[in-house]
N, C-alpha and C positions, 0 to 999 in steps of 0.2 A: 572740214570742220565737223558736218553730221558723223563721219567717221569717226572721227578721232572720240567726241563724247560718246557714241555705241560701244566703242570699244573699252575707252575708260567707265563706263558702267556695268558690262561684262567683267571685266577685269576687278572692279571690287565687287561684285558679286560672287565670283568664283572665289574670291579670298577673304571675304567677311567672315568672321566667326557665326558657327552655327548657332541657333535659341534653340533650349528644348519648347517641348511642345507645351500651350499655355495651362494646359490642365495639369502640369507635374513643373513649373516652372518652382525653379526655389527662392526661396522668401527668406529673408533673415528674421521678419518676424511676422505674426501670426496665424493663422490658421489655416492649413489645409484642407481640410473638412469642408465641403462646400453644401451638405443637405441639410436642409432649411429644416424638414419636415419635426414638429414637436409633440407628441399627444401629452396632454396635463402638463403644456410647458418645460417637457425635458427634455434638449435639446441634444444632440449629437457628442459627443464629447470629442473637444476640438483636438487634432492632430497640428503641433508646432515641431519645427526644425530642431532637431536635440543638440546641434553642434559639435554631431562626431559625426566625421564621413563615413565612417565604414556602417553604423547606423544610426542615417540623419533623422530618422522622422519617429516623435514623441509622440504615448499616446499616456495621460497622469502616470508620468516617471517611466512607462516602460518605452525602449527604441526598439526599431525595426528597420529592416534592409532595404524595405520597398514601402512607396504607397499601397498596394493593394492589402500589405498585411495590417495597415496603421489604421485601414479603413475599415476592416472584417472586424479589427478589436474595438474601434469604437462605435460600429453599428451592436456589435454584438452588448457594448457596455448601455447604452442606449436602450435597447430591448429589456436587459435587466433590471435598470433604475425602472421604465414604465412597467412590467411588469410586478415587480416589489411593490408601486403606486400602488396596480392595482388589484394588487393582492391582499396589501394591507390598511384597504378600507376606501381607495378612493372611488368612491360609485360614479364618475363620471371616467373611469378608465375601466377594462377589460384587457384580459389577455389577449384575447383573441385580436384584440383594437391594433393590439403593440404586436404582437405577429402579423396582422396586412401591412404595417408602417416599418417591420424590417424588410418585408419584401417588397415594399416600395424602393428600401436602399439597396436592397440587392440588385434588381434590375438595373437602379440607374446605373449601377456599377460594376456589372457584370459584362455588358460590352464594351468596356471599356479597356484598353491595354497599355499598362504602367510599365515603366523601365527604372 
């Protein structure tokens, strides 16, 4: 009897389909973007499923092949809305503020490896 369940849970273990890994798992809807971090309120610009395979992941209209590229353009869209703040006039933002806050998103995301 202990046999026989060892083996029927080896046996669907070896043939359950795979999950990808939870940080690149896909979502029919929402946001892939997962960094919180905001200065003067400007949040990340969220990365959503575009719903073409060949390139699923949106970032405002543009797709891309892979996460790691949906993430570069919207850290990078990120730094220029704060920057633009505050450049033009917000005295409680700095550039310099919005360059340590991209390289916050860069580290998180830099060891990380996307498929």
């Amino acid at each position: 009897m202990k046999s026989t369940l060892i083996l029927a849970s080896l046996f669907a273990a070896a043939f359950s389909a795979p999950t990808p890994s939870p940080s690149v798992r896909r979502q029919t809807a929402g946001n892939f973007q997962t960094f919180t971090a905001a200065l003067g309120g400007i949040a990340a610009t969220p990365i959503t499923d575009s719903g073409i395979a060949a390139r699923p992941f949106a970032v405002k209209g543009n797709t891309f092949v892979n996460i790691g590229a949906a993430l570069q353009r919207s850290c990078d869209q990120q730094f220029n809305a704060c920057a633009n703040a505050a450049n033009g006039g917000d005295a409680t933002l700095s550039v310099s503020q919005c360059s340590a806050q991209k390289g916050m998103y860069t580290r998180k995301y830099r060891s990380r490896s996307f498929s």
